[in-house]
Structures are given as structure tokens and as C-alpha cells.
N, C-alpha and C positions, 0 to 999 in steps of 0.2 A: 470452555465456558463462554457462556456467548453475553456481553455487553448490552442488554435489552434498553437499559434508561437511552433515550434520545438525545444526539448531541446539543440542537437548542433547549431543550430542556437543562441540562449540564450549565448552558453557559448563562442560563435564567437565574444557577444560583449565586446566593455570596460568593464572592471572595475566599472569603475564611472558609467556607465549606470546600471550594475549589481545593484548595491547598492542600486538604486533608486525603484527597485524590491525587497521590503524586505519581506521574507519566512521565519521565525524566524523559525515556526514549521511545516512541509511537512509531511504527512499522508500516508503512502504507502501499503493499501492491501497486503497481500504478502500469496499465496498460495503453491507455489514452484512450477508453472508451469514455461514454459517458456516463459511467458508474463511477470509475475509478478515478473520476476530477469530482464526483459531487463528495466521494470519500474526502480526497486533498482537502479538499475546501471547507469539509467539517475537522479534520487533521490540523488545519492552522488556525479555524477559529477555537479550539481547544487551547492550542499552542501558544494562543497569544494572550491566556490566561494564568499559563501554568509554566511558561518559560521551556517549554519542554524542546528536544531535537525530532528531527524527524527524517526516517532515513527509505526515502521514494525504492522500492525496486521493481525494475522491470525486467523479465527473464526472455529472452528470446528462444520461443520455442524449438527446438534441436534434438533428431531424432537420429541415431546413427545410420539406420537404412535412407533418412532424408539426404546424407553426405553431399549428395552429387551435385544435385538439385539447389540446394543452397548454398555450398560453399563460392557461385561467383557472385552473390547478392550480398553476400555474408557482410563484406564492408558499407555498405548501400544501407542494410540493415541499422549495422551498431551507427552510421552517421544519423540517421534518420533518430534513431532513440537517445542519442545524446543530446540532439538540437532542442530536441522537445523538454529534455530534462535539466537542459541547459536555462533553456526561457524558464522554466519552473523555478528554480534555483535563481535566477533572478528577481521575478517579480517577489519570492519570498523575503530577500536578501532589502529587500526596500521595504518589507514589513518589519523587520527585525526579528526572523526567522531565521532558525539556523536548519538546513537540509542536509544532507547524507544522500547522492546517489549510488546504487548499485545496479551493474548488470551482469546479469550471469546466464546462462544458456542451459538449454537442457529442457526436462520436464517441469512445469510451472508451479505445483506442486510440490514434486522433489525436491525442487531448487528452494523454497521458499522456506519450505521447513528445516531444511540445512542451514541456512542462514539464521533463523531462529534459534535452535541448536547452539551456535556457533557465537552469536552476539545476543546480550543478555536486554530483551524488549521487554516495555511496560506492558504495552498493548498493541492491539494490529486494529488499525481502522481501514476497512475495505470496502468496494461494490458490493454486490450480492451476488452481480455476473460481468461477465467479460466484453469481450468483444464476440463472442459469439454469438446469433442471432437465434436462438432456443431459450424460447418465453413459457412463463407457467412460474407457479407459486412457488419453485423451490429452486434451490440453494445452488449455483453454479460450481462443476469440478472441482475448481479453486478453493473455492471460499468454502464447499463442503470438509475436501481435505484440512483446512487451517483449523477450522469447527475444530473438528474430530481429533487433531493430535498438537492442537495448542493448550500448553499450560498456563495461559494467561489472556487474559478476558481478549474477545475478537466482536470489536464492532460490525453490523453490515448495517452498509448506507443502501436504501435503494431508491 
């Protein structure tokens, strides 16, 4: 189910109505593109209405024919996504935000819906697209896959 109403819309209403929207735990993709910080940032301005957690993941892409090729970057890699998720988790932590990071490896995809699965979310607020540079009016891989086998409402920011 796809989350159509607009996040500043949302935060234009009461209070009281907020409430009655309860998002204890919001899921938010996070790549470091420029989709996926304008998602955050509608993620905390939610969050700082509704007390909610919010738990960032980033999956590092991991294909097993890739093995060779990336296992000497591999630590290079998870430093580089911690740092960033790090600053994240701080500047939140000064909002009175509480964050959740996860990294898991693999298909972006796969991995995101397993976690799903696995940990019981309000909602996913996401990009619309990645970091991949293929423009046009629809739905990137990602965000198509979470559409389509999310049981609970999936915003896309774009």
C-alpha cells in the first residue's frame, strides 16, 4: 500500500489527529543519495510529532560471483557506511530522536524485505530512487520491490 497523503501535509495537522496515526517504528532505506536524506528528513519531521523510532538501513550491495572484487574494499566499504550513519545518529540524538542502524549485505531488495519480515514496522519512508542515475517517472528497483510486497503503508519521498 503506498502512503499517498504528503509528509508536510501530515505535519500541517493537529496534534490530536497525529496521534491517532500511530508509527511507533518507521523503516527508512537510507543509501546516501539524495532521495534517501530527503526521505530522513521527512522520517524525523514525523518523528518529532509522534515520538516514533526510526531504524536507517543501508544494505551493501553483495553478489556472490562479485566475491573477489570486493572482498579487499569490503572493510573500506562497512567504515565508510558506519561513518555516515554514525553522523546521522548523532545529529538525531540532539533532536531527541531515537535511531536504529542496520547493515546487512546482499540484494537491496532481498535484504530489506527480510528485515521487514523479521522486525515488526509501522511504515517504510523511502526515495523513490537510489543512487543510480536512471531518470523517468517511475519507481526505482527498490522502492518498486517494497510497493509490491509491503504490508504496510510505504511512503516515497521524491
Amino acid at each position: 500500500m503506498i502512503l499517498t497523503l504528503g509528509i508536510m501535509k501530515m505535519i500541517n495537522l493537529s496534534s490530536s489527529r497525529i496521534s491517532h496515526m500511530i508509527f511507533e517504528k518507521i523503516l527508512v532505506p537510507y543509501d546516501n543519495s539524495v532521495n534517501s536524506k530527503r526521505a530522513l528528513s521527512k522520517a524525523l519531521a514525523l518523528t518529532s510529532l509522534t515520538k516514533s523510532t526510526i531504524t536507517l538501513v543501508h544494505v551493501i550491495e553483495y553478489h556472490s560471483a562479485m566475491a573477489k572484487i570486493i572482498e579487499p574494499y569490503k572493510e573500506t566499504m562497512i567504515g565508510h557506511v558506519k561513518k555516515f550513519l554514525k553522523e546521522i545518529k548523532k545529529n538525531a540524538t540532539h533532536k531527541n530522536v531515537k535511531i536504529e542502524n542496520e547493515i546487512l549485505y546482499g540484494n537491496p531488495s532481498e535484504e530489506i524485505i527480510n528485515l521487514m519480515k523479521t522486525k515488526k514496522f509501522d511504515l517504510i519512508i523511502m526515495g523513490k530512487r537510489g543512487v543510480t542515475k536512471i531518470t523517468g517517472p517511475t519507481l526505482g528497483s527498490v522502492s518498486n520491490a517494497l510497493v509490491q510486497h509491503s504490508k504496510i503503508p510505504v511512503m516515497i519521498i521524491t
